[in-house]
C-alpha positions in Angstrom: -10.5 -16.9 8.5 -13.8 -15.3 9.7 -15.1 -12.1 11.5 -13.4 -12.7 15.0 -10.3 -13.2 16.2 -11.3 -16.4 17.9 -11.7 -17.8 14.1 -7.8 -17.4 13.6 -6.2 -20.4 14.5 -2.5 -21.1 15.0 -2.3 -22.7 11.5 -4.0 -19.0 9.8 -1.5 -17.6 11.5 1.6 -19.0 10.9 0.9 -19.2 7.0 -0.1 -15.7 7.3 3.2 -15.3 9.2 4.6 -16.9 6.3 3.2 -15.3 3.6 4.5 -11.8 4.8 8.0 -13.1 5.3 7.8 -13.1 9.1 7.4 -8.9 9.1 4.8 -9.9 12.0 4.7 -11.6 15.2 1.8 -13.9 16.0 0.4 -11.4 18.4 0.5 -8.5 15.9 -1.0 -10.9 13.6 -3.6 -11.4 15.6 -3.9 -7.7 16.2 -3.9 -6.9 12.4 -7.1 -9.4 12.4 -9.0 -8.0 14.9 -8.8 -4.6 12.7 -8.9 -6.3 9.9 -12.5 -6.9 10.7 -13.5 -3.8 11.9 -12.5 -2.7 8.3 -14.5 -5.2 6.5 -17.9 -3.9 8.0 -19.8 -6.1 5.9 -17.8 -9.4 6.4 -17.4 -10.5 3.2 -13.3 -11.3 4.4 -12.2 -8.5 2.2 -11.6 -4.6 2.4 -13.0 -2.6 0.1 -11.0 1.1 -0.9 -14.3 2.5 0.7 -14.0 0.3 4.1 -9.9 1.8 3.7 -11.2 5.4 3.6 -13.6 4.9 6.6 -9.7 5.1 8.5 -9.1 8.5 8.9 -5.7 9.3 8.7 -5.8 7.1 5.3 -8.7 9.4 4.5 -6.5 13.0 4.5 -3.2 11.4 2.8 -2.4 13.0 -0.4 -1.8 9.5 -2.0 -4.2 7.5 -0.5 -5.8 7.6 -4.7 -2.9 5.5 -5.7 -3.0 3.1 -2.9 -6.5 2.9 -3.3 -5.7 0.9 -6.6 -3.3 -1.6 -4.4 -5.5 -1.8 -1.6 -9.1 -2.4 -3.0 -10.4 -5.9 -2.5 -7.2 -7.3 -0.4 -8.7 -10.4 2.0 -6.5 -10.7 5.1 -3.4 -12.4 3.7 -3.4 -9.8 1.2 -4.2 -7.2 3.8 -1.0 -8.2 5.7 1.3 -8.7 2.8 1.1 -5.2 1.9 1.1 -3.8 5.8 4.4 -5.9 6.1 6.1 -3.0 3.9 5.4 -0.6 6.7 7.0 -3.1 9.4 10.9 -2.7 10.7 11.6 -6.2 10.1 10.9 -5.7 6.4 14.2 -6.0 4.2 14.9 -2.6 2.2 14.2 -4.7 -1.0 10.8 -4.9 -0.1 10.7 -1.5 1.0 11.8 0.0 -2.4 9.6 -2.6 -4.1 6.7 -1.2 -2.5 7.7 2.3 -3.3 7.8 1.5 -6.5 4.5 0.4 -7.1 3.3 3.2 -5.4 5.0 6.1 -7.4 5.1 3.9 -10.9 2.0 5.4 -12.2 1.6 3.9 -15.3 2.7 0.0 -13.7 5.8 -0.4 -16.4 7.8 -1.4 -13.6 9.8 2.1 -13.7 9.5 5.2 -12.1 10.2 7.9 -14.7 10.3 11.8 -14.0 6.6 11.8 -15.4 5.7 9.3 -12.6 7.6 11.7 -10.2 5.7 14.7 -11.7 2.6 13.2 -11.1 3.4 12.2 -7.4 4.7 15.7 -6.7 1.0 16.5 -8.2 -1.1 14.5 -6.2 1.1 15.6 -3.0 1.0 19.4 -3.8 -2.2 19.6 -4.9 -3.6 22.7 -5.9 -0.7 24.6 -4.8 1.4 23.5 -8.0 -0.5 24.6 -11.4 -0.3 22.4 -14.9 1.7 25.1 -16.0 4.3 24.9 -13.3 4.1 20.7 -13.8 4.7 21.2 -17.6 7.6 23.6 -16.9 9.1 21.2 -15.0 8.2 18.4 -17.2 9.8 20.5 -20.5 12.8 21.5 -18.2 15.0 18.4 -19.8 15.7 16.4 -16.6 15.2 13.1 -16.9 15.2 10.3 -14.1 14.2 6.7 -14.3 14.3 4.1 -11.9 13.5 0.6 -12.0 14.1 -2.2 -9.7 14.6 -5.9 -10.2 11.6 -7.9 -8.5 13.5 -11.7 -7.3 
């Protein structure tokens, strides 16, 4: 798969197709590819988190740190396999999966109230002090969620 779109062929895209569990049609495949390039400015056939934050709207979002970590590298399959959680054809399985990973900080597999803590952080910003997080934290509610991976 190389810089243009005239380098996907049919084959790239139906094992790309494939690969994200059909959350794409062959046109919007092909569309993902063509931005998929403009990302990867120095066609090396992967995005890098800095290439991710040239996208404004990625830019401004409060949690664009953490998916930063899940984003950083991806080559096109990659690219599409984690845009396919974002796709209406995606099963809610996969949906909560990829919640998951975002909001598990700490990548146990579980999203605790200290992983929620630190979401509500990042998302609030400076408008929520340490002292408010650690009342909240000391406060004696507990929540933890984990979700089986088939």
């Amino acid at each position: 798969m190389g810089n243009t779109s005239s380098m996907l062929t049919q084959y790239d895209i139906e094992e790309v197709q494939q690969h994200c569990n059909n959350a794409f049609s062959q046109q919007e495949i092909v569309s993902l590819y063509e931005r998929f390039c403009q990302l990867d400015r120095n066609g090396g056939g992967f995005v890098s988190g800095e290439e991710f934050l040239s996208v404004p709207e990625f830019a401004v979002n409060p949690l664009s740190q953490r998916l930063l970590t899940m984003l950083d590298g991806l080559n096109f399959k990659e690219f599409v396999a984690f845009l396919s959680a974002f796709s209406p054809r995606a099963t809610v399985q996969q949906k909560i999966e990829f919640i998951v990973k975002v909001y598990d900080s700490d990548g146990n597999g579980k999203v605790t109230f200290n992983d929620m803590l630190d979401v509500l952080h990042d998302l609030t910003g400076q408008f929520i002090s340490e002292h408010q997080r650690e009342i909240l934290g000391s406060s004696g509610l507990k929540m933890e969620v984990e979700v089986p991976v088939d």
